[in-house]
Rosetta silent file (secondary structure, phi, psi, omega in degrees, C-alpha in Angstrom):
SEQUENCE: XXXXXXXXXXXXXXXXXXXXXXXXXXXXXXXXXXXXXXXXXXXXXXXXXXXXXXXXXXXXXXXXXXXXXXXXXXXXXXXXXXXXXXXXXXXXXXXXXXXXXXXXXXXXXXXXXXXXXXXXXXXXXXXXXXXXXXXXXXXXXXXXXXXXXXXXXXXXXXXXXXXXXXXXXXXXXXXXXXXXXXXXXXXXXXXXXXXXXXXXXXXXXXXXXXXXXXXXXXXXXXXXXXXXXXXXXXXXXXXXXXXXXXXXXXXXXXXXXXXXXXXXXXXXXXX
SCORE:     score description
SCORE:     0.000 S_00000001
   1 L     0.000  143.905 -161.199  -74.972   -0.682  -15.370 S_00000001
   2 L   -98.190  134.108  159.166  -73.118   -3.741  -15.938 S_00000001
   3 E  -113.065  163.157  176.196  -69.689   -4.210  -14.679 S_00000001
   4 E   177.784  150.750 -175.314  -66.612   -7.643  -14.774 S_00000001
   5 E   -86.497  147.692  172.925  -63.812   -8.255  -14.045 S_00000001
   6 E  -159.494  133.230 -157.115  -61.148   -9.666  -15.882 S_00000001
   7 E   -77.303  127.937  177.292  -57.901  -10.894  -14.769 S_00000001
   8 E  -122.029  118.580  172.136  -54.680   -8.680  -16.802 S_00000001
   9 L   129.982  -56.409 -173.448  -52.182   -9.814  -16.051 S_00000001
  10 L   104.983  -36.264 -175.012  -52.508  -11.225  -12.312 S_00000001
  11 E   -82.473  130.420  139.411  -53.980   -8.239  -11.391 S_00000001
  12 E   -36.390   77.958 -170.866  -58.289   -7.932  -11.210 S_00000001
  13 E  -120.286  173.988 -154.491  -59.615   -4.949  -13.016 S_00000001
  14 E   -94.323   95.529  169.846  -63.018   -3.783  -13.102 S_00000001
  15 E   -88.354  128.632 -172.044  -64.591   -2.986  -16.598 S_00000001
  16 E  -118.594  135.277 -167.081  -67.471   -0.697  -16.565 S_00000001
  17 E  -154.901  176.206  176.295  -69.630   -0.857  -20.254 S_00000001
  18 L  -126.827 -155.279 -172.344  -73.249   -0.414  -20.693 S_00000001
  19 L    43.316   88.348   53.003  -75.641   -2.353  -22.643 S_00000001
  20 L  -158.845  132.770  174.576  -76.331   -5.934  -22.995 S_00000001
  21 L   -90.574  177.717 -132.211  -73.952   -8.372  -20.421 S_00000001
  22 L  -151.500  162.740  157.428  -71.459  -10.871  -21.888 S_00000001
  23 L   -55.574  163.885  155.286  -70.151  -14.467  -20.539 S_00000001
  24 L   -75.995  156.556  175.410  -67.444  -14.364  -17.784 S_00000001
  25 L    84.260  -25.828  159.851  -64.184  -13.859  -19.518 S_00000001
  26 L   -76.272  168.501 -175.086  -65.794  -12.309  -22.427 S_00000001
  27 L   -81.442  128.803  163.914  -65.307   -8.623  -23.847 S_00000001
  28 L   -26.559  150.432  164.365  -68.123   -6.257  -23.431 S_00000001
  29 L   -73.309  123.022 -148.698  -70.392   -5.799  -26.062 S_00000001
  30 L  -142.890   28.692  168.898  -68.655   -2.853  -28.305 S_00000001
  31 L   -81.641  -34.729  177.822  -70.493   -3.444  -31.577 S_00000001
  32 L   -71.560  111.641 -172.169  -72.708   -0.587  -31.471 S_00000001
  33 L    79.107 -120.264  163.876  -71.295    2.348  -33.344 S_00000001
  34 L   -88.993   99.357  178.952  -67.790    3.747  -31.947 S_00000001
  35 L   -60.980  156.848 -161.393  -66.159    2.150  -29.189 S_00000001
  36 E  -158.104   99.326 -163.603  -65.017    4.744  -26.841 S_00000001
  37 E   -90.906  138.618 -171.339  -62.585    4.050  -24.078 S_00000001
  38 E  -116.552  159.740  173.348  -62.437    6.362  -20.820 S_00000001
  39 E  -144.846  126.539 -165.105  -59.778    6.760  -18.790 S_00000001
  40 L  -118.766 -172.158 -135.301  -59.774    8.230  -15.514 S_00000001
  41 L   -86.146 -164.403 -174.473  -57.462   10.638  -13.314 S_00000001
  42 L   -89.974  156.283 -171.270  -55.191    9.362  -10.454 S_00000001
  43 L    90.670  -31.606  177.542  -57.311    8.853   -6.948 S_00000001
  44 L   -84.505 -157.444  168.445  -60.651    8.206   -8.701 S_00000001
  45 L  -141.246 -176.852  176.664  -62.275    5.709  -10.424 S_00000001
  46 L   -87.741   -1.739   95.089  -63.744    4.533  -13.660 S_00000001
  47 L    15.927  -18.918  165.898  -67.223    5.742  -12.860 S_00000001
  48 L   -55.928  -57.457  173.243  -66.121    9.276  -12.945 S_00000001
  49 L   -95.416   33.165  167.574  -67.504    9.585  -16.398 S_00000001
  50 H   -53.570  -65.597 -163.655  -70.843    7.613  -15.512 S_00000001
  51 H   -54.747  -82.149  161.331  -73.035   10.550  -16.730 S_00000001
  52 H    21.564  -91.878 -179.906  -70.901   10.404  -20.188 S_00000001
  53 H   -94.163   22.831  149.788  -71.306    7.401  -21.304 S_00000001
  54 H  -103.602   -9.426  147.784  -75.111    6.872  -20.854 S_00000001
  55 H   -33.241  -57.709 -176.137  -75.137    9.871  -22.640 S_00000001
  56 H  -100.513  -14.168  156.130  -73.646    7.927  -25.608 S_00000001
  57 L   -64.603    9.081  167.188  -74.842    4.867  -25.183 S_00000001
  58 L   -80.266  -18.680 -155.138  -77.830    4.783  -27.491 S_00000001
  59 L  -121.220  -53.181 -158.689  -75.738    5.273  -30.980 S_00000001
  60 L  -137.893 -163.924 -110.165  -71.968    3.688  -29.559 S_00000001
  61 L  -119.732   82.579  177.366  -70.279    1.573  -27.779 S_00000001
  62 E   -95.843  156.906  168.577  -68.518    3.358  -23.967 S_00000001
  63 E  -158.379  138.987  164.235  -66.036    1.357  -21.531 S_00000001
  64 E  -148.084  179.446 -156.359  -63.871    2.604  -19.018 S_00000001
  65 E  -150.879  140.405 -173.148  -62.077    0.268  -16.447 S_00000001
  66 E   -75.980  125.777  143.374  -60.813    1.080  -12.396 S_00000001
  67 L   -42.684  158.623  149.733  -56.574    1.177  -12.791 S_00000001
  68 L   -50.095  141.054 -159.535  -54.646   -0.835  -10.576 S_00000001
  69 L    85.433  -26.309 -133.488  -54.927    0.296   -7.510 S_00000001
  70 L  -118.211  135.773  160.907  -57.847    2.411   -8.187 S_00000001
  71 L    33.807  -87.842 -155.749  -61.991    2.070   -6.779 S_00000001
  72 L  -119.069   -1.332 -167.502  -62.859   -2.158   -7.149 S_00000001
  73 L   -77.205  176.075 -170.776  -59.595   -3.044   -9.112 S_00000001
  74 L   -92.272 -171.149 -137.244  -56.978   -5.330   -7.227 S_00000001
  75 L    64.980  175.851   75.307  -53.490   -4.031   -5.849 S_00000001
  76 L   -98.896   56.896  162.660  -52.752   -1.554   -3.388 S_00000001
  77 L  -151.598  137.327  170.660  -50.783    0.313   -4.865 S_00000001
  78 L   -71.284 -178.576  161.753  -50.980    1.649   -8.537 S_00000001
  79 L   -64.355  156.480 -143.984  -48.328    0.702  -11.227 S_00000001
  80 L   -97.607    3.034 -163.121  -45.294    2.336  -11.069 S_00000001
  81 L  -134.262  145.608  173.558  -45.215    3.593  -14.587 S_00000001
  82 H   -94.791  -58.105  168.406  -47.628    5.428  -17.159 S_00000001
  83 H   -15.639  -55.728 -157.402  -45.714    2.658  -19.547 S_00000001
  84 H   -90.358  -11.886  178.923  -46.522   -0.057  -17.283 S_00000001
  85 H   -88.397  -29.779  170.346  -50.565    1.387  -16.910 S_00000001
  86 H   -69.702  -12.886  165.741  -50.603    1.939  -20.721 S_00000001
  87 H   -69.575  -37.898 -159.990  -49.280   -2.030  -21.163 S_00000001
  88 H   -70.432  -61.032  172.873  -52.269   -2.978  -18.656 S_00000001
  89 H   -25.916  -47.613 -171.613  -54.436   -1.454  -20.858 S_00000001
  90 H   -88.710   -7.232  153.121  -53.441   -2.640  -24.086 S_00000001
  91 H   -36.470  -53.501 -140.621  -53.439   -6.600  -22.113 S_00000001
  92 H   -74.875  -52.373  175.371  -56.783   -5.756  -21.433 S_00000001
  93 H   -55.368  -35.545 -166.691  -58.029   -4.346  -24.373 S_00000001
  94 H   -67.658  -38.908 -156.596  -55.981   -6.069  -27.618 S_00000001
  95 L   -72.869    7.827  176.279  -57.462   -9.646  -27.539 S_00000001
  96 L   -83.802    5.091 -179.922  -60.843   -7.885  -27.813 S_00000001
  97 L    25.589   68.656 -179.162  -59.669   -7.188  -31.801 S_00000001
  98 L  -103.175  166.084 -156.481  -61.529   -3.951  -32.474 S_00000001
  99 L   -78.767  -53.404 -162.738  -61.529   -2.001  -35.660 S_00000001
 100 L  -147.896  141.759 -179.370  -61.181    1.627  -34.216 S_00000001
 101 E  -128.824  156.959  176.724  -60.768    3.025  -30.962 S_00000001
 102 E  -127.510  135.067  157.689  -61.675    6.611  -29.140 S_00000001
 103 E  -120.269  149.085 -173.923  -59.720    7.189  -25.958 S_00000001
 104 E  -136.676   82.045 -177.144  -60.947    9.683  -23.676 S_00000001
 105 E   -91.538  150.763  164.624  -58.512   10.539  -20.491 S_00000001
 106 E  -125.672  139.941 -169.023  -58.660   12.574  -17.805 S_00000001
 107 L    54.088  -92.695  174.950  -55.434   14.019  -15.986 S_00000001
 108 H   -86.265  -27.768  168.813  -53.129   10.855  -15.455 S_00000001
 109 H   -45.708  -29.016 -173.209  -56.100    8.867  -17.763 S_00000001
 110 H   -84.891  -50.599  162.239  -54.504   11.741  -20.267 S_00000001
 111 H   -72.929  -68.843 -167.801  -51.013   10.591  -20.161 S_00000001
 112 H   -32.064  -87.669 -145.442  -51.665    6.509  -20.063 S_00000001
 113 H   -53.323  -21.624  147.551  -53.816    7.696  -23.478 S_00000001
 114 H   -69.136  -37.902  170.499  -51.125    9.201  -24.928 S_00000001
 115 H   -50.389  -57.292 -172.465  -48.882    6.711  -24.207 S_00000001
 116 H   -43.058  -76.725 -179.569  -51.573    4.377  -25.772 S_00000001
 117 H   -24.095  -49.270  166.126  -51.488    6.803  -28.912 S_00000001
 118 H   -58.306  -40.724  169.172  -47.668    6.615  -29.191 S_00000001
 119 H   -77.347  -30.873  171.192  -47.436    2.977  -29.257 S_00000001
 120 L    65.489   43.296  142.698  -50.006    2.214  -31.676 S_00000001
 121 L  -151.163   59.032  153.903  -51.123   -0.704  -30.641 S_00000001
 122 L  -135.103  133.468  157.816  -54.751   -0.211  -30.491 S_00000001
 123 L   -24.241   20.398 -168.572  -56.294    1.090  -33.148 S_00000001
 124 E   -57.387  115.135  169.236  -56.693    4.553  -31.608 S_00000001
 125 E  -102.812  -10.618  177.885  -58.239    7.301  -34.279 S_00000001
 126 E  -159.937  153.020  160.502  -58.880   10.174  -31.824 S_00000001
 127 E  -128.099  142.212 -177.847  -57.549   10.988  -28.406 S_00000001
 128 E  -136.471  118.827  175.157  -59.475   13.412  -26.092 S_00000001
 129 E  -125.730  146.498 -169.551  -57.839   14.753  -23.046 S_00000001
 130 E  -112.543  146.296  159.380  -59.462   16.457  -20.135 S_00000001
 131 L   109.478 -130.503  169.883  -58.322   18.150  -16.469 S_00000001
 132 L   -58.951   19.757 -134.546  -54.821   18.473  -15.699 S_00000001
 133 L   -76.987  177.867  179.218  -53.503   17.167  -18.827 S_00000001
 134 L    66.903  138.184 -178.514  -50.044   17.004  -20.171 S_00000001
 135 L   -58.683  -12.121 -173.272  -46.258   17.404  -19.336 S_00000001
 136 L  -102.428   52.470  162.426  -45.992   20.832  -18.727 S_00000001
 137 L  -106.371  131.894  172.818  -48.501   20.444  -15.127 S_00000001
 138 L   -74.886 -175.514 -162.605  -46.673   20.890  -12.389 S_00000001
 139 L  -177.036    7.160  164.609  -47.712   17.330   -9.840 S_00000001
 140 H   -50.494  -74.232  179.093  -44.721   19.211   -6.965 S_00000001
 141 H   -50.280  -74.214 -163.131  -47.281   20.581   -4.741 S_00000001
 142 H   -60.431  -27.363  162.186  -49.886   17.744   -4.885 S_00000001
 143 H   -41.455  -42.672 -162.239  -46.947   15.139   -4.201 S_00000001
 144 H   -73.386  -44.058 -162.703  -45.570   16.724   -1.355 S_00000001
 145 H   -69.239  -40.916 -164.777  -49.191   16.932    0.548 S_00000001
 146 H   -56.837  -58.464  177.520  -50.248   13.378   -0.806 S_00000001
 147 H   -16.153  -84.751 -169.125  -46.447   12.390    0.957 S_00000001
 148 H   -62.922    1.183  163.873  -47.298   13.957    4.210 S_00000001
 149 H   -88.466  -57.560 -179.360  -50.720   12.313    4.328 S_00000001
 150 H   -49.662  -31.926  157.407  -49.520    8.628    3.739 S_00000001
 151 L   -61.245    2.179 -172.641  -47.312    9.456    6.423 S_00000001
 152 L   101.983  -43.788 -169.228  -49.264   10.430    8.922 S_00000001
 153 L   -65.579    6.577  177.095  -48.025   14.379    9.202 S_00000001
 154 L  -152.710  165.610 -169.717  -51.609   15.853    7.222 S_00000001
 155 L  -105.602  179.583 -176.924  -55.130   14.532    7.336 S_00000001
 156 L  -110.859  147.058 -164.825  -56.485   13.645    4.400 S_00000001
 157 L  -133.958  139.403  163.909  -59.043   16.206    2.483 S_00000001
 158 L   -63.237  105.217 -169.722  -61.279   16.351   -0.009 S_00000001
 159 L   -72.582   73.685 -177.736  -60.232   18.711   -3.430 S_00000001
 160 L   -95.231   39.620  169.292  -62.638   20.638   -4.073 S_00000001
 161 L   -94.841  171.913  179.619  -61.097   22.891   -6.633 S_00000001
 162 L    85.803   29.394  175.233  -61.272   22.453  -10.441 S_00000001
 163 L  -135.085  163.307  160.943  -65.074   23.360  -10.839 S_00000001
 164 L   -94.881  155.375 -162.241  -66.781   26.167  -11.779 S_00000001
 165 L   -40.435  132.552  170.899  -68.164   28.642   -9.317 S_00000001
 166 L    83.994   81.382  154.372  -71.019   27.547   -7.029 S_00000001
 167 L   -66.733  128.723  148.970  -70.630   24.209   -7.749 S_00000001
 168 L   175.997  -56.510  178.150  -73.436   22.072   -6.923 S_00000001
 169 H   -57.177  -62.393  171.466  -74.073   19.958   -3.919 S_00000001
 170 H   -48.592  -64.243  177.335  -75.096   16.972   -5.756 S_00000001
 171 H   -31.571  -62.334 -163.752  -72.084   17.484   -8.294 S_00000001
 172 H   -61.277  -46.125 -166.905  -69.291   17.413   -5.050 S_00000001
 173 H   -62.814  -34.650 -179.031  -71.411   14.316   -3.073 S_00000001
 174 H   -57.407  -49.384  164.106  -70.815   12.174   -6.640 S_00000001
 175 H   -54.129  -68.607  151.745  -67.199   13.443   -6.715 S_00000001
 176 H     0.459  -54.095 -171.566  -66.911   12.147   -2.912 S_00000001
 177 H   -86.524  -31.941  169.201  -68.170    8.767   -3.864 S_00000001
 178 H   -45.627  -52.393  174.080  -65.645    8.676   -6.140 S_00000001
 179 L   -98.840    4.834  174.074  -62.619    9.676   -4.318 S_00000001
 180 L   -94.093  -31.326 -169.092  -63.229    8.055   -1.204 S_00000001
 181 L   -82.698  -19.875  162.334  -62.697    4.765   -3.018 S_00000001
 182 L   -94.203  131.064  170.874  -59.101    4.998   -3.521 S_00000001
 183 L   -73.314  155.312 -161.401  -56.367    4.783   -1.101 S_00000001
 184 H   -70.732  -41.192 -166.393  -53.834    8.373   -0.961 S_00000001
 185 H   -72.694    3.472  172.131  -50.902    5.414   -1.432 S_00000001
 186 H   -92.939  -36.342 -178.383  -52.117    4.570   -4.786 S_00000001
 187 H   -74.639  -42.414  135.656  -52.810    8.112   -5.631 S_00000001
 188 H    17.095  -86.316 -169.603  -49.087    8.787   -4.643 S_00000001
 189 H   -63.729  -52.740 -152.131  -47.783    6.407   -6.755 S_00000001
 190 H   -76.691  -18.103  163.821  -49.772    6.928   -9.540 S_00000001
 191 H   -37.222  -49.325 -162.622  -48.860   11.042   -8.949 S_00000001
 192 H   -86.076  -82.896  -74.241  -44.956   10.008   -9.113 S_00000001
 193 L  -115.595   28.757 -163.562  -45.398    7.267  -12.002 S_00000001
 194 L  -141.237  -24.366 -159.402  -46.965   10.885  -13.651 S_00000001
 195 H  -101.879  -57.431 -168.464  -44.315   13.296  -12.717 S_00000001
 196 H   -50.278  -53.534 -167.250  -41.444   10.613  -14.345 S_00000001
 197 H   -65.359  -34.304  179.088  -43.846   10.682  -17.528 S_00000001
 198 H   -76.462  -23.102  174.826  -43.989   14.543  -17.813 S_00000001
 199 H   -71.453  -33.282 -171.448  -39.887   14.660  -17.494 S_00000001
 200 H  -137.723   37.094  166.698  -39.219   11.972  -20.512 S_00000001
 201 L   -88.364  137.093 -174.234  -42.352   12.118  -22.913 S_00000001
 202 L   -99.846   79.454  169.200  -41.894   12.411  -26.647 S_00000001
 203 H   -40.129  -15.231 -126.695  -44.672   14.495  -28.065 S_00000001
 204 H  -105.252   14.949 -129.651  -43.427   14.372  -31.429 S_00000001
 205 H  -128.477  -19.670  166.365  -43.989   10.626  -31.450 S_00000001
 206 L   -65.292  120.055 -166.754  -48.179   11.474  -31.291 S_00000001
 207 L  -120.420  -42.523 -173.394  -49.953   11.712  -35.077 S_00000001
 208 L   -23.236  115.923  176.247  -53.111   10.805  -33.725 S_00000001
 209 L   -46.739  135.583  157.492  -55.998   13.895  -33.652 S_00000001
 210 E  -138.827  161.744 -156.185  -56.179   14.925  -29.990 S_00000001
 211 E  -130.742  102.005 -142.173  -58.221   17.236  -28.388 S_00000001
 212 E  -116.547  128.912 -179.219  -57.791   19.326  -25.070 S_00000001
 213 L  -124.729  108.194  166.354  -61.037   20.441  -23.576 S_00000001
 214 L  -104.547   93.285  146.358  -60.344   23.368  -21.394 S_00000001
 215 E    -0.403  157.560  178.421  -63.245   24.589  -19.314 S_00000001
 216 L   -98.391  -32.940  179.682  -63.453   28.651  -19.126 S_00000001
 217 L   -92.245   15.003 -164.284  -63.133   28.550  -15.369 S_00000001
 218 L   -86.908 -169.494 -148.734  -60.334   26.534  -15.039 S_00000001
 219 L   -71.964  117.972 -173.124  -57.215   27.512  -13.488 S_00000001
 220 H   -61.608  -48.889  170.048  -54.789   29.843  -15.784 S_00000001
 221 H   -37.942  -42.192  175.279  -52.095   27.928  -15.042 S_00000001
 222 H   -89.095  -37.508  155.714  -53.797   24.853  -16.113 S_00000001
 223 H   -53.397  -32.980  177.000  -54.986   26.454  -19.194 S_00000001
 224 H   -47.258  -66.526  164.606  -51.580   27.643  -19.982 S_00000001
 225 H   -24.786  -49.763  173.642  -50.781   24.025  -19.670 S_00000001
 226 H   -70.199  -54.440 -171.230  -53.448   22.314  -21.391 S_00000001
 227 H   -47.511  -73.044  175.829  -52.944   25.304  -24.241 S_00000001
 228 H   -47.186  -22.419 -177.756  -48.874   24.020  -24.453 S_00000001
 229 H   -83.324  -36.835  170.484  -49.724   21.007  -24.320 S_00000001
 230 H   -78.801  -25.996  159.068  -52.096   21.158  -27.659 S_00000001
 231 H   -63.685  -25.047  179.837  -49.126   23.162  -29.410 S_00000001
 232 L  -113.306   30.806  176.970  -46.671   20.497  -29.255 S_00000001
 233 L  -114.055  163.922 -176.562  -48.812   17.684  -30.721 S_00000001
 234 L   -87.102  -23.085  179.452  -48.702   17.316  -34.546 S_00000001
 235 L  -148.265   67.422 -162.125  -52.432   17.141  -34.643 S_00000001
 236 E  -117.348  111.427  174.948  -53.210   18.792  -31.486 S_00000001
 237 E  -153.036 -174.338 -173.246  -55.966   21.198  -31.254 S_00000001
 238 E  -132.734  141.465  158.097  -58.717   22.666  -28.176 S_00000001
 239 L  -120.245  107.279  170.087  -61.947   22.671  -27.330 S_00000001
 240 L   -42.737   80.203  174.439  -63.268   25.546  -25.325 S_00000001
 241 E  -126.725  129.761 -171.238  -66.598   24.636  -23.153 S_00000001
 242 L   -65.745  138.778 -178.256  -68.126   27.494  -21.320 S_00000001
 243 L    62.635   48.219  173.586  -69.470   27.142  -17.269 S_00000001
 244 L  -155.123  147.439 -147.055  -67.175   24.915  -16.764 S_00000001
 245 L  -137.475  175.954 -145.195  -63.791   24.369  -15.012 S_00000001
 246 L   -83.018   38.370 -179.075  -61.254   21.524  -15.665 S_00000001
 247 L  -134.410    4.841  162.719  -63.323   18.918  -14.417 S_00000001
 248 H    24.545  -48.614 -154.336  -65.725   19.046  -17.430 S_00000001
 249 H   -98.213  -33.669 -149.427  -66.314   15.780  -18.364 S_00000001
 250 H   -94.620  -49.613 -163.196  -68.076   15.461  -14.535 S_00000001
 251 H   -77.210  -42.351  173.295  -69.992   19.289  -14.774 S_00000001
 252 L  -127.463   69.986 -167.095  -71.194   19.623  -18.450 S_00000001
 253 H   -90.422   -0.001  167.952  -71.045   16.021  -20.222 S_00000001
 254 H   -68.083  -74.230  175.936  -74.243   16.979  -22.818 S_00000001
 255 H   -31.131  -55.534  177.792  -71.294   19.788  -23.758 S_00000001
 256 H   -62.509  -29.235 -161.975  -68.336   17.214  -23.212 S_00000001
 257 H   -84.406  -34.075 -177.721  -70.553   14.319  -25.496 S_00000001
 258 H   -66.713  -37.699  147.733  -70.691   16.857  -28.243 S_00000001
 259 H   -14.249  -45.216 -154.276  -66.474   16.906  -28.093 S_00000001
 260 H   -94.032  -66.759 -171.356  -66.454   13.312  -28.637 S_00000001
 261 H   -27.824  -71.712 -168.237  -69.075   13.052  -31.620 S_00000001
 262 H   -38.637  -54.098 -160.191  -67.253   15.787  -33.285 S_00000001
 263 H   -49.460  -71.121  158.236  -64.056   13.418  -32.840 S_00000001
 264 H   -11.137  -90.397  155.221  -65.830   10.857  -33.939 S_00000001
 265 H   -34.907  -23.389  171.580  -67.601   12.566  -37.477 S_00000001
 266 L    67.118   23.662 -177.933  -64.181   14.558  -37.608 S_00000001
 267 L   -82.100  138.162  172.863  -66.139   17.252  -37.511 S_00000001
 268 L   -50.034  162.864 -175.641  -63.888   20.925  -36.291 S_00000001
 269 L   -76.663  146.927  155.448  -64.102   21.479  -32.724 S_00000001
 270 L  -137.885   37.963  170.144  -66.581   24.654  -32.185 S_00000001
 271 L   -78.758    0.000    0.000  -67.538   24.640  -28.423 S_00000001
């Protein structure tokens, strides 16, 4: 799958697209169909939603890109802000002058996309958020452990919650390669620059459809969350996909790819 780099910025980041490669310095090719931007959680990479988009790559157009910080992109440390990761974005993205955009985040990929949404300035027609999403997650717990690892006082472990039962093997070794590529002081940061954003976000300020994909196994807490989170958007609504647990996008993406179409076609959600 082709990947490049492009400097935003000062910073490297990593653009992951499929289909035909480009000059350096040029934009992926994003003619076919919808473009569809992914965005992924804090600790990962953009490669999380590899299954996804070759899923959709015969009829449109997927890209998703490593944050700062994040898998091959440069820093080490992320940005300190879901402002300043939703600016990187729209660096990266505006001079590529597209018509219409789909963003598809998961967890902190869910705020920066919101963010995106709020500013309006990429063409964003649908938002789709996945995981953790939204201000009303608590991020308390997973700070304080993330803390005590960069410091030394806890080892560092592999999360293997957020699935549905019996995950398996192959699903977790993929997640692995994933989350092994980021250092915990990037995940940290981008954790706090996530906590700040859930204390002073303006739902009201979102017109944009968006679309909360809750899993049936996930967590009640995090459906309660996800659920509150789809009530206080103006055009806020959920989609329900069965044998599956907030991680979705990674367990059942034939099921997640149908989400997105629908966004796409504007078709109601019915999963």
């Amino acid at each position: 799958m082709p990947d490049k780099y492009f400097d935003v910025n000062g910073i490297a980041t990593l653009v992951h697209h499929r289909g035909v490669t480009t000059l350096p310095g040029a934009p992926p090719n994003l003619h076919d169909g919808q473009p569809i931007l992914f965005l992924h959680d804090a600790g990962v990479n953009g490669n999380t939603f590899g299954e996804v988009m070759d899923l959709l790559m015969a009829n449109h157009s997927p890209v998703s890109l490593d944050l700062p910080g994040h898998g091959r992109s440069g820093s080490l440390d992320s940005l300190a802000s879901v402002g300043a990761m939703a600016s990187h974005v729209e660096s990266l993205i505006s001079p590529w002058e597209l018509q219409s955009l789909v963003v598809v985040g998961e967890g902190l990929g869910a705020a920066i996309g919101t963010e995106l949404a709020a500013n309006a300035v990429l063409p964003i027609t649908a938002l789709i958020c996945v995981g953790a999403v939204g201000p009303f997650v608590s991020l308390t717990e997973e700070i304080s452990q993330l803390t005590k690892i960069t410091t030394g006082k806890a080892r560092r472990e592999f999360d293997k919650t957020g699935y549905a039962p019996e995950p398996e093997e192959k699903l977790l070794r993929k997640a692995f390669g994933h989350w092994v590529t980021t250092d915990p002081r990037a995940t940290l940061g981008a954790r706090e620059a996530q906590a700040e954003w859930n204390e002073n976000v303006d739902l009201g300020n979102i017109s944009c459809r968006t679309i909360v994909v809750i899993g049936e196994h996930t967590e009640e807490a995090l459906k309660d969350s996800s659920q509150s989170f789809a009530n206080h958007l103006t055009s806020g609504e959920v989609a329900v996909i069965g044998e599956a647990g907030r991680r979705s996008a990674q367990e059942t993406p034939e099921e997640f790819c149908t989400v997105i179409l629908n966004s796409i076609s504007g078709s109601p959600e019915t999963i």
